[in-house]
N, C-alpha and C positions, 0 to 999 in steps of 0.2 A: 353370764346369762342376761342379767338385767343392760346390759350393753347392747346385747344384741336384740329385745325387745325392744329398748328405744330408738337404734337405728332401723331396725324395720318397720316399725310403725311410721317413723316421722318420713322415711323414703313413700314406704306405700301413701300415707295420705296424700303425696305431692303427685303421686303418678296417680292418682285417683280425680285429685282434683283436675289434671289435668285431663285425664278421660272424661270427668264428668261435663267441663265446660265442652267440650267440642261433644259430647251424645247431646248434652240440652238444646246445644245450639243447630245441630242434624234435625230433630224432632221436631222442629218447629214449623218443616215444609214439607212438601211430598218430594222437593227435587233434593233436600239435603237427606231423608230415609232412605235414600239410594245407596249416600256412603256410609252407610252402619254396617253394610260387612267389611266394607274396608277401613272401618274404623276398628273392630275386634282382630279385625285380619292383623291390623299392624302393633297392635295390646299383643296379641302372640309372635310379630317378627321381634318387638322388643325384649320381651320375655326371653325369646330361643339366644339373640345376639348377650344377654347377659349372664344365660346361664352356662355361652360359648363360652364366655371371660373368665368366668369361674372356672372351668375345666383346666382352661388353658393358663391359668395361677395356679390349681393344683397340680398339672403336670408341671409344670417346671419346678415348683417346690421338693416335687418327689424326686426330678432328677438331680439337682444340685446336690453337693458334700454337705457335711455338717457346718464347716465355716458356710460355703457359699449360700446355702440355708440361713444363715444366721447376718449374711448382707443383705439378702433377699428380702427378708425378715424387717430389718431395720430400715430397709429405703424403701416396703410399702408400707410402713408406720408414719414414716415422716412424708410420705408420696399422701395417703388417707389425710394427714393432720392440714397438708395444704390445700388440699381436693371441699375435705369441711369450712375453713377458708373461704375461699371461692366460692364454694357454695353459697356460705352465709350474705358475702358479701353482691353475689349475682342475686337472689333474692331480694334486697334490699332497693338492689339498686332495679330492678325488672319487674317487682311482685305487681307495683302498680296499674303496669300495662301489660302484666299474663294475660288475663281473659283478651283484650281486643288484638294481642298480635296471633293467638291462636285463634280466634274468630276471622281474623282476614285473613291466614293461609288459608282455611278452610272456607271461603267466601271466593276468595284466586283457583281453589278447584275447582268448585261448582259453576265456574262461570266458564273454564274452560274445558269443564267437561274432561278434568284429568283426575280419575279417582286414585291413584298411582299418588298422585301429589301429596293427598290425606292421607293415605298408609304410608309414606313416608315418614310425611310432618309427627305421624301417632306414635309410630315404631321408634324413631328418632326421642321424642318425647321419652316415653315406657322405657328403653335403652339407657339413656341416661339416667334414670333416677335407679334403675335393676345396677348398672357397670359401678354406680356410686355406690350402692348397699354392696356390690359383692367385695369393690375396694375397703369401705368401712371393715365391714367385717373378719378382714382377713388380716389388716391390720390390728384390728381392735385385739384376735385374737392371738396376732403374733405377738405384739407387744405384752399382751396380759398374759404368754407363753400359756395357754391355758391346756394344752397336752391335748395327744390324740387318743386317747383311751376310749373305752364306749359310754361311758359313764357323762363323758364331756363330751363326746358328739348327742349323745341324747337331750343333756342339757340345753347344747346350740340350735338341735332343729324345737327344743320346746319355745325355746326363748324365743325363734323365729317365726312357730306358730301364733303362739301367743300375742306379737307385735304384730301379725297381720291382724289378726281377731280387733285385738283394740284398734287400730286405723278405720276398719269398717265401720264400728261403733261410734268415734271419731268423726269420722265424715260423715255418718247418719246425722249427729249432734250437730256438729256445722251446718249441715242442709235443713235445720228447724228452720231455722230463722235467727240465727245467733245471737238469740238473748241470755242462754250461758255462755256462752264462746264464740267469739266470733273469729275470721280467718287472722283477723291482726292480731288479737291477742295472741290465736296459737302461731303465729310465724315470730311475734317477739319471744314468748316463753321458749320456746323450741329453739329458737337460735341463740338463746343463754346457753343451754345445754348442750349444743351443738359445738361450739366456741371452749365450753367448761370439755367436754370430751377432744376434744381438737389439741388442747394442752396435753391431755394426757396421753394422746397418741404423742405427739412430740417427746414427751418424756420416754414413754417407751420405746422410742427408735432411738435416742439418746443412750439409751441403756445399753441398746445391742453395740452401738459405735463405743461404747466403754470397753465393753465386755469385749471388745476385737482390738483394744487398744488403737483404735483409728483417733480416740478424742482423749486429750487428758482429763482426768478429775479435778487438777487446781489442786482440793483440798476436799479429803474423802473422811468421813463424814462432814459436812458443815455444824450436824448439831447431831442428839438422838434424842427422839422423843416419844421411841416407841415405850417406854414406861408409860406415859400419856395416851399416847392414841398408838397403837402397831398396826402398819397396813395392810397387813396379812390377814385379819378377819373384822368381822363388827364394821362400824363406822367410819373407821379407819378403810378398810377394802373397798365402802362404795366409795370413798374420796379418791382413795388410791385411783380406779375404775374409774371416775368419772374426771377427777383433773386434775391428775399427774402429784395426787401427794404423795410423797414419801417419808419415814421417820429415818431414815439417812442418807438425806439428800446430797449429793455432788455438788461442789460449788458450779462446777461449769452447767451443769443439768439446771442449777438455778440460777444462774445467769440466763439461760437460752429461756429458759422459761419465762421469767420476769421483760427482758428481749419480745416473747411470742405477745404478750399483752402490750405492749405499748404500739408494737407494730399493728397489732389487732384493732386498739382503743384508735390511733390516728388514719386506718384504710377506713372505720364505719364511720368516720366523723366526717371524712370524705362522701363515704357514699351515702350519709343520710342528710347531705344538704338539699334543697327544694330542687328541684329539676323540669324545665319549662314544657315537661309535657300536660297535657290535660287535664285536672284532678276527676274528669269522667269516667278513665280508664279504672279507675281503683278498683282493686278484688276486693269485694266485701263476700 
């Protein structure tokens, strides 16, 4: 549950914000309040094309065997754990010049009089950050095998209510004037979390490639230290949950692991060199 609050929170505020720049920037003219219905028009093509994705993960899920469930399973774990990834690493490298490259699609519409173009650019927008939450999620809960009983589906749509509730409140707090928060702090603190969860998808689609003997162990257990911490409940479950610990870990699972941060630690060092765009651009 708490997984899925902070995937949906951190997805909704990025689709929010991205709503938000392009309504402020509509509202400023009488030629740009023309495309505010096709700015909501295209907040709901996004929405439908993500909640298409989602149908069509859970049909296929329901028709695969038990193995093929269970490949299914572990390559969208490790498909989500690269998708966060990328994520992280597209933000990093993009956040600076969000607001002016969605201000000039929407600048290239109104000028040519193609409101098509803005419902695109919106939907497109919305699409992406919904296709990533449905992918998070269905990873998050394959790998965390978290059962389909009602007990666990009720928990998942609370978790998902509740992670929209905070993103509003969120992006209320952002639009003060970020003197508690401001967008940089929340894209670095969140992309700690995002990177910490990104391992633990790894690990949990590592698990299923054990479990199907597609990967060896090396050496099963490396150590046991659930005497100490067990990752079955307590403090232990949110680490478990949040970045891939285990109290008996697989050598190769910690190879890959140790493996995902170094690759991780040398792509942001890349993308957080200076980059010769404008420091005007910057999302504050």
């Amino acid at each position: 549950m708490e997984q899925v609050l902070f995937i949906v929170w951190r997805e909704c505020v990025e689709a929010l914000l991205v709503v938000g720049i392009l309504y402020s920037w509509l509202k400023t003219s009488p030629e740009g309040r023309r495309g505010l219905p096709y700015l909501w028009g295209g907040v709901a093509g996004g929405l439908a094309l993500a909640g298409a994705l989602a149908l069509v993960l859970l049909g296929i899920s329901e028709w695969l065997s038990d193995t093929g469930q269970e490949w299914f399973q572990g390559i969208m774990s490790l498909a989500a754990c690269l998708l966060v990834v990328q994520m992280v690493l597209w933000m990093k490298s993009h956040g600076r010049t969000l607001k002016s490259e969605l201000e000039s699609g929407a600048k290239t519409s109104i000028a040519n009089d193609n409101w098509w173009g803005l419902f695109a650019l919106v939907a497109i927008a919305v699409s992406r950050e919904g296709s990533e939450t449905v992918v998070f999620l269905y990873g998050t809960v394959s790998a965390a095998s978290a059962g389909n009983g009602p007990e666990s589906v009720a928990r998942l749509v609370l978790g998902g209510v509740a992670g929209f509730a905070a993103a509003l409140l969120t992006f209320w707090l952002l639009q003060l004037g970020g003197k508690l928060i401001t967008w940089r702090r929340f894209f670095k603190l969140t992309e700690i979390l995002l990177l910490l969860l990104a391992g633990s998808l790894l690990v949990g689609g590592l698990d299923h490639l054990i479990s199907l003997g597609v990967m060896p162990t090396l050496m099963d257990p490396v150590w046991d230290s659930s005497w100490l911490l067990s990752d079955s409940a307590g403090l232990g479950k949110i680490l478990a949950d949040f970045a891939g610990y285990r109290a008996y870990p697989a050598l190769s699972s910690l190879l890959c692991w140790i493996a995902y941060w170094l690759v991780v630690w040398t792509l942001l060092r890349r993308a957080g060199r200076p980059s010769r765009v404008p420091a005007a651009r910057v999302v504050q």
